[in-house]
N, C-alpha and C positions, 0 to 999 in steps of 0.2 A: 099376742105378738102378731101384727100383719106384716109382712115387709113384701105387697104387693107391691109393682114397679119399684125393688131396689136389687140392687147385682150382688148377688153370692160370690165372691173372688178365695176361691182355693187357698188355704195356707201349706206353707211346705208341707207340714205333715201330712197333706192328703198324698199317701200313695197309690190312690182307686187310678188305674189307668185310664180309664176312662176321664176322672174327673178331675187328674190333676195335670194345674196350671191356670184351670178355665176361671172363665166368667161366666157367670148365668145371669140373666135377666128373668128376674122372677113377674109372672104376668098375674098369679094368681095365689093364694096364699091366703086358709081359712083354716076353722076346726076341721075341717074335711082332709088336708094337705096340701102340697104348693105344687104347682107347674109352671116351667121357665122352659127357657132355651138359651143353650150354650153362642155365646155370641163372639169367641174369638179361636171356632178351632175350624178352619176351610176342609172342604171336602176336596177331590182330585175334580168332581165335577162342576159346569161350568153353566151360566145359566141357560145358554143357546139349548147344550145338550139335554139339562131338564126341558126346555120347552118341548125338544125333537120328543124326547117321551112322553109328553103328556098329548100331544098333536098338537101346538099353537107352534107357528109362525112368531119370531121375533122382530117385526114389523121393524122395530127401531134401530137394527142390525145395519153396518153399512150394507150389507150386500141387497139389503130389501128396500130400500129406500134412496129416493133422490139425494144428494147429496146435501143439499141445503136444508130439507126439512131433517136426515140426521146430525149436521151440525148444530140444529135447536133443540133436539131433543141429549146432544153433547150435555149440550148448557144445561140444560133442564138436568142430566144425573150425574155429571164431574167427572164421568168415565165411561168406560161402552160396557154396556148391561150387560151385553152377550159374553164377552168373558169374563164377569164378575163372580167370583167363585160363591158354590152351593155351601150354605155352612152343614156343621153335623151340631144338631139340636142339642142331643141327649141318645140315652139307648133305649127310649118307650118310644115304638111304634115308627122305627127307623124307615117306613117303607112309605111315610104319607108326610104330606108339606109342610111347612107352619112358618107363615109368613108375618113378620114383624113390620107396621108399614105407621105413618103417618095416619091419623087417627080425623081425616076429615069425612071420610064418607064408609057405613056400613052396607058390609057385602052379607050375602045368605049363611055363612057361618063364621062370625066377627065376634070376638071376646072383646070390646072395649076398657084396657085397661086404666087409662090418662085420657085429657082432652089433647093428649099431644099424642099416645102410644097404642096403637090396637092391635090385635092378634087375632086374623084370619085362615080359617084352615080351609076353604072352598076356594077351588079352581078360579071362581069368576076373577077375584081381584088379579091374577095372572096375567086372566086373555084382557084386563084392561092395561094394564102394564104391558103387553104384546103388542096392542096397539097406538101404544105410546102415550094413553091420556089414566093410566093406572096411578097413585099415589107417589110423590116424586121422590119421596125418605121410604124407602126400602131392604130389607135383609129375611132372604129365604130359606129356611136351613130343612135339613129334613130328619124328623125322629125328633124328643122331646124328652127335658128331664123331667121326673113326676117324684113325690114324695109321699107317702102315706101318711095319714095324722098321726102327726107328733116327732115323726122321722127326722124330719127336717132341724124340728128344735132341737131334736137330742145330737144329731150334727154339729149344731151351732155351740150345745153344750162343752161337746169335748172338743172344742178348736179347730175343727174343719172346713168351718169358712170365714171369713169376716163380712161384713153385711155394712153397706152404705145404701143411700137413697141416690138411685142411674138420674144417668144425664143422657136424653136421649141425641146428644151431638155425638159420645161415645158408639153410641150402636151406627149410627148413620153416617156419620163424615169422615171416622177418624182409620187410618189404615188397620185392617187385623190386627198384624204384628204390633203395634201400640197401645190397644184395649184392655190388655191387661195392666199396663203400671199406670195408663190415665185414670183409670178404675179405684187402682191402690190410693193418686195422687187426691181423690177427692176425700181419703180419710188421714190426708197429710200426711200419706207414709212413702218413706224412701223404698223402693224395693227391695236395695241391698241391705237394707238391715233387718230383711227378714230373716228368719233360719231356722231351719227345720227342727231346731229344738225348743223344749221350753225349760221352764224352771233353774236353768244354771244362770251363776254369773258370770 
């Protein structure tokens, strides 16, 4: 079973606080175990305030930039970077990046998942993104789900997630609050007829 680049979506019965509700994007997934990241749970942080802590300047910011070169860099991300919220990955390693971006150019630590999906944990692809010529399909989160081998199937065994193959319009366009039943929708499932239970009629 590989089910690298496909989304884990929580079934009711997941009551892990942490992981229920989510979507994970699974990036990696071997005999070894998988690692994803949670792709529909926002953090309170925002991305200007991650930059303030890392030291980058968010160049593409109104307040940093002429008006006209930020209204093209508008265009270029559908919304203003700087308050596009931090997601929260997973609970491994909650204190370091992991940046989900379009998969056209490798940075010094880039997990290439898809010809469409990469997963970079090094700074660099940020301060490109700071200076406005970064990857334009972008989602930050910080911390990372991890599974040890075999965890993850034994999961899958007793109904704790359903498993489809991602669409990365999902992770990139569509609003947070959405990503969960768009998710559901590509295994043609209604959400409301899920229910936290099984085996009755």
């Amino acid at each position: 079973m590989d089910l690298t680049n496909h989304f884990l979506i929580a079934m009711p019965t997941m009551l892990d606080p942490v992981f229920g509700g989510s979507v994970v994007y699974l990036c990696e997934h071997n005999a070894n175990g998988a690692l994803g990241v949670v792709i529909n749970k926002p953090t309170d942080m925002t991305m200007d305030v991650l930059f303030e802590r890392i030291d980058l300047t968010l160049e593409i910011a109104p307040q940093h930039t002429h008006p006209v070169a930020y209204s093209d860099t508008r265009a270029k991300f559908g919304d203003s970077m700087s308050t596009r919220p931090v997601m929260f990955g997973g609970p491994v390693q909650v204190e370091r990046g992991f940046v989900l971006h379009s998969a056209l150019k490798t940075y010094s630590s880039t997990l290439k998942v898809t010809d469409q999906i990469a997963m970079t944990t090094s700074k660099d692809v940020l301060e490109e993104v700071a200076h406005g010529n970064g990857p334009t399909q972008i989602m930050v989160s910080l911390g990372c789900s991890g599974w040890d081998a075999g965890q993850l199937e034994g999961e899958i065994a007793r109904n704790g997630w359903l498993t489809v193959a991602a669409d990365p319009a999902i992770i990139f366009d569509l609003p947070i609050e959405q990503r969960f039943f768009a998710a559901l929708k590509l295994l043609g499932i209604d959400p409301y007829m899920l229910t936290g239970e099984s085996g009755r009629a």
